[in-house]
N, C-alpha and C positions, 0 to 999 in steps of 0.2 A: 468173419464174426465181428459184432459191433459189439465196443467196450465204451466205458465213461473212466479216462482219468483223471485225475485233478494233478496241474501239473503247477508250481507256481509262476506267475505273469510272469518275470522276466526271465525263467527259463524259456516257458514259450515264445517270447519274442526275439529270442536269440538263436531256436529251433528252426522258427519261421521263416528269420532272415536268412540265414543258414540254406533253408529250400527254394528260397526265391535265388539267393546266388549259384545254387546247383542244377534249377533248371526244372526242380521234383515239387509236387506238391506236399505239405505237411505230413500229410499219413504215410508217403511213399518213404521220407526222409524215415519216418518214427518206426516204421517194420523195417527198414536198412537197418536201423541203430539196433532194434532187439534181436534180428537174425543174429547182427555178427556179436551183441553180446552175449546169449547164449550158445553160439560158435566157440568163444574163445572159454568157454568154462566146462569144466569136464563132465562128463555126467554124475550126479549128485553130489558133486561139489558145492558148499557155499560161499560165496565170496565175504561173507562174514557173520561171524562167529560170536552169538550173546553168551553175553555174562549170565552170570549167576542174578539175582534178584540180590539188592541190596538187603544187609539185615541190619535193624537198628538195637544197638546196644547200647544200656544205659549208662552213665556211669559207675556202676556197682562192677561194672565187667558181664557180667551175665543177659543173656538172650531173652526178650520179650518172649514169655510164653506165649503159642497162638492161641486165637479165641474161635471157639467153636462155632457152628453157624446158630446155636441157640443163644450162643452170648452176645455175636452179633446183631442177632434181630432181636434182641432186647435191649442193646444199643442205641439202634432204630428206632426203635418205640418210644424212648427217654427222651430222645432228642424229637421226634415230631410231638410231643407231650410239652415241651419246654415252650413259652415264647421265643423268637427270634433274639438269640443275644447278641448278635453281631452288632458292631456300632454303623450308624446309618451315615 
């Protein structure tokens, strides 16, 4: 199967060099590397484990109530209504 991923340059150039010293080409290197990472992880394991969502608390102590999707799109509204306030 053909994938697209975005890997950052110097990780790839340190992949790359990596398969030109072993002999393999890039793709060859990059399925070694996923076989034996999903090898070594057990089945529905995750290797890491998210948080909760941060919640932001004012200082009163108490929880920003949430806003509903009609309060937000009337948010929306306010703010594409407004000119651009940001400073340029």
């Amino acid at each position: 199967m053909r994938t697209t991923v975005d890997v950052p340059d110097d990780l790839y150039r340190r992949l790359k060099a990596r398969a030109a010293l072993s002999g393999l080409k890039v793709r060859e290197l990059m399925t070694r590397y996923l076989e034996e990472g999903l090898r070594s992880l057990p089945a529905g394991e995750h290797p890491v484990r998210r948080s909760a969502l941060p919640v932001a608390i004012p200082s009163t102590g108490s929880p920003i109530a949430a806003l509903t999707r009609s309060e937000l799109a009337r948010i929306d509204e306010d703010e594409e209504r407004q000119p651009d306030a940001r400073p340029a």
